[in-house]
N, C-alpha and C positions, 0 to 999 in steps of 0.2 A: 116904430118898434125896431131895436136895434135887431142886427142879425147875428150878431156874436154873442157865444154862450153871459151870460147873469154869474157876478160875481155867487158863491156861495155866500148865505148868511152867516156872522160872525157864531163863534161859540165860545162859552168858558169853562176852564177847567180846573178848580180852585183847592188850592189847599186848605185848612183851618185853621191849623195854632200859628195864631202870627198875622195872619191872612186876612179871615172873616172874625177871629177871636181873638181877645190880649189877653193866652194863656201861656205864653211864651216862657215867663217867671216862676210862674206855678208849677208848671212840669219840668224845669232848673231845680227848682226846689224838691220836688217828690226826687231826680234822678240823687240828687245828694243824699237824700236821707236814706233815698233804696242801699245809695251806694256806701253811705256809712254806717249800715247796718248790717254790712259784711266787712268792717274795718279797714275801707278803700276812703282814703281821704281826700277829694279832689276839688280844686278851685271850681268854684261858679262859674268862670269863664270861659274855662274849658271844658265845663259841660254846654255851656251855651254854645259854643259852635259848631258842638254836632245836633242839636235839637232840629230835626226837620229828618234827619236820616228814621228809620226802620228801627226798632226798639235791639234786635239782634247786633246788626249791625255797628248800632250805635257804641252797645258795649263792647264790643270788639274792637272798635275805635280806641277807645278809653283807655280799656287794658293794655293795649299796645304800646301806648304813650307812657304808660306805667312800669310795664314788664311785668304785670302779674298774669298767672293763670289761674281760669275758674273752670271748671264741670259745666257740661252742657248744663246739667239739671242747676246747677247756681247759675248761670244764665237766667234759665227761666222763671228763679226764683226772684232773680234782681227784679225783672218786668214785671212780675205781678206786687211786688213790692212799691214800685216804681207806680204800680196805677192805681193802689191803695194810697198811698201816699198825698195822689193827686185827685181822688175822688175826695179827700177831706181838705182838699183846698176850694173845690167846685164853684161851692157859693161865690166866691169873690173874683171869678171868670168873669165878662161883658163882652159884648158884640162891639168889635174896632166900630169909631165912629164911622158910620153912612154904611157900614155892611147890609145891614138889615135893609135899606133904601138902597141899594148896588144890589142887592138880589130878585126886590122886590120890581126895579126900574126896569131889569131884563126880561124877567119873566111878563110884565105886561106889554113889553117890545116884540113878545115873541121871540126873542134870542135864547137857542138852547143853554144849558149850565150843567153841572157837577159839580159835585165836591168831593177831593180823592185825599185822602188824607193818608199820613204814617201811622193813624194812632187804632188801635184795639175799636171794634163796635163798642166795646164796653165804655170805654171814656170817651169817644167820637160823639154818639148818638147822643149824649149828653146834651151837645150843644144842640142842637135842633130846635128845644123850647127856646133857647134864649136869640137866637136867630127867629122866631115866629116863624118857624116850617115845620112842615107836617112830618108825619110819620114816615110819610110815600118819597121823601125830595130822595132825588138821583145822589146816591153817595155810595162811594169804595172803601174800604177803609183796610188795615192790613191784613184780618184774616179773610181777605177774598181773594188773596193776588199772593203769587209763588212768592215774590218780590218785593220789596219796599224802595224808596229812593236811598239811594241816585238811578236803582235799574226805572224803567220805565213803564214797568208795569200798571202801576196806580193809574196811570194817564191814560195809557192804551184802553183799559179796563173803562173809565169815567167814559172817554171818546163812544167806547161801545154802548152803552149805557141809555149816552142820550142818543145813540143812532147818527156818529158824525165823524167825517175822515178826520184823523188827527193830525193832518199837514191843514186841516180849513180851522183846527183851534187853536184858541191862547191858552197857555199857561198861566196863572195869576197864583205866585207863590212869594212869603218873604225870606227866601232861605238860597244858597247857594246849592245848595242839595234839588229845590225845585227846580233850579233853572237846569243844571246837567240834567235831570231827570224829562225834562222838556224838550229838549235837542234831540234825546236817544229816543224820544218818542216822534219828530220830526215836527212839533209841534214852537209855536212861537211865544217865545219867554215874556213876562212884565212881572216887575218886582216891586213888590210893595215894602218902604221901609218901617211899617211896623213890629217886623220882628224882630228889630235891633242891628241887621245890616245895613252898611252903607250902601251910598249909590254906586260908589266905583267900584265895589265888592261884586252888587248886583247885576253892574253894565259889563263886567270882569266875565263873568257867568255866563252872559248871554242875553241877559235881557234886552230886549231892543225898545221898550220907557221902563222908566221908573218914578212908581207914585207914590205920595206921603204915607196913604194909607187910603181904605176903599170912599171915603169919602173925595178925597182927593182924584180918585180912577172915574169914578159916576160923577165929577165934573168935568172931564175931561171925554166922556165916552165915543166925543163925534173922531176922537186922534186914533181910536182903534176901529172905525167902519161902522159903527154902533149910530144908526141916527134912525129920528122919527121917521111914524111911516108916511109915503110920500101920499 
């Protein structure tokens, strides 16, 4: 029996769209229509690279890039627009391949988890069925937290959650917005390129690996401290 403290057990702390789901397009698509239904014309790609920030946020991003100005209350109009939009896309959401067996492989590990997401309970909880989790699974979503990413909140929040320091977890997000948002929580980045970023984008960030996607992560689990029990 060694005499030096026992590493801490591993923990994760996941994002959704991108992450554990391939909603990434979908809510590309809702932000457009939100957005051109207030006569804001904007490329897909440039909505794409803010998708992972805070719904606020996000627009603020946008209009800047624009020079337009909208009213709080058009703000808030965009968003719920934004998540009508996306709830008539839902059906055609799936769980990234291995998510569902990446969740399922930790939980019977005994490895803590979360899922801390930017999106509304309203279209978050959504994904729960199609992941095969219950009602109870440890999840944050943006109306619990002052904050959304890049701040740190989501994490901090998830960390508490499941009862864990957040310098002992990983972050597992596909978004450059994750990984800042990971750092300021003191927590340690892995980027998954199912959201449509690259590696150098994600290694750029912070990440310290980066995986295809969660099938790719849950074959690789023994590279993050994650192994059977002895």
């Amino acid at each position: 029996m060694s005499e030096f403290p026992e590493a801490p057990t591993p923990a994760f702390l996941f994002d959704l769209d991108g992450t554990l789901i391939d909603s990434v397009y979908q809510h590309v698509i809702a932000w457009r229509q939100a957005l051109s239904s207030m006569g804001i014309d904007l490329s897909v790609w440039r909505i794409h690279r803010r998708i992972g920030m805070s719904g606020g946020l996000f627009v603020s991003a946008l209009l800047r890039e624009t020079g337009l100005k909208l009213t709080r209350e058009q703000i808030d109009q965009l968003q719920t627009t934004h998540m009508e939009a996306y709830e008539q896309q839902v059906h055609s959401v799936r769980p990234l391949p291995g998510a569902v067996e990446l969740l399922s492989e930790l939980s019977a590990r005994g490895v803590p988890w979360a899922i801390a997401t930017s999106g509304y309970a309203r279209t978050a909880r959504l994904a729960l069925s199609m992941l095969d989790l219950p009602d109870d699974t440890p999840m944050i979503t943006r109306d619990m937290v002052r904050r959304a990413k890049p701040d740190p909140d989501l994490f901090l929040a998830g960390a508490a959650l499941v009862r864990v320091d957040p310098a002992h977890a990983m972050v597992v997000g596909d978004s450059v917005w994750d990984l800042l948002a990971a750092r300021r929580a003191g927590a340690l980045g892995i980027g998954l390129q199912s959201g449509g970023y690259g590696r150098d984008e994600l290694e750029r960030a912070g990440a310290f690996r980066v995986y295809t996607d969660p099938a790719d992560m849950l074959d690789r689990l023994d590279e993050l401290g994650v192994r059977q029990s002895d």
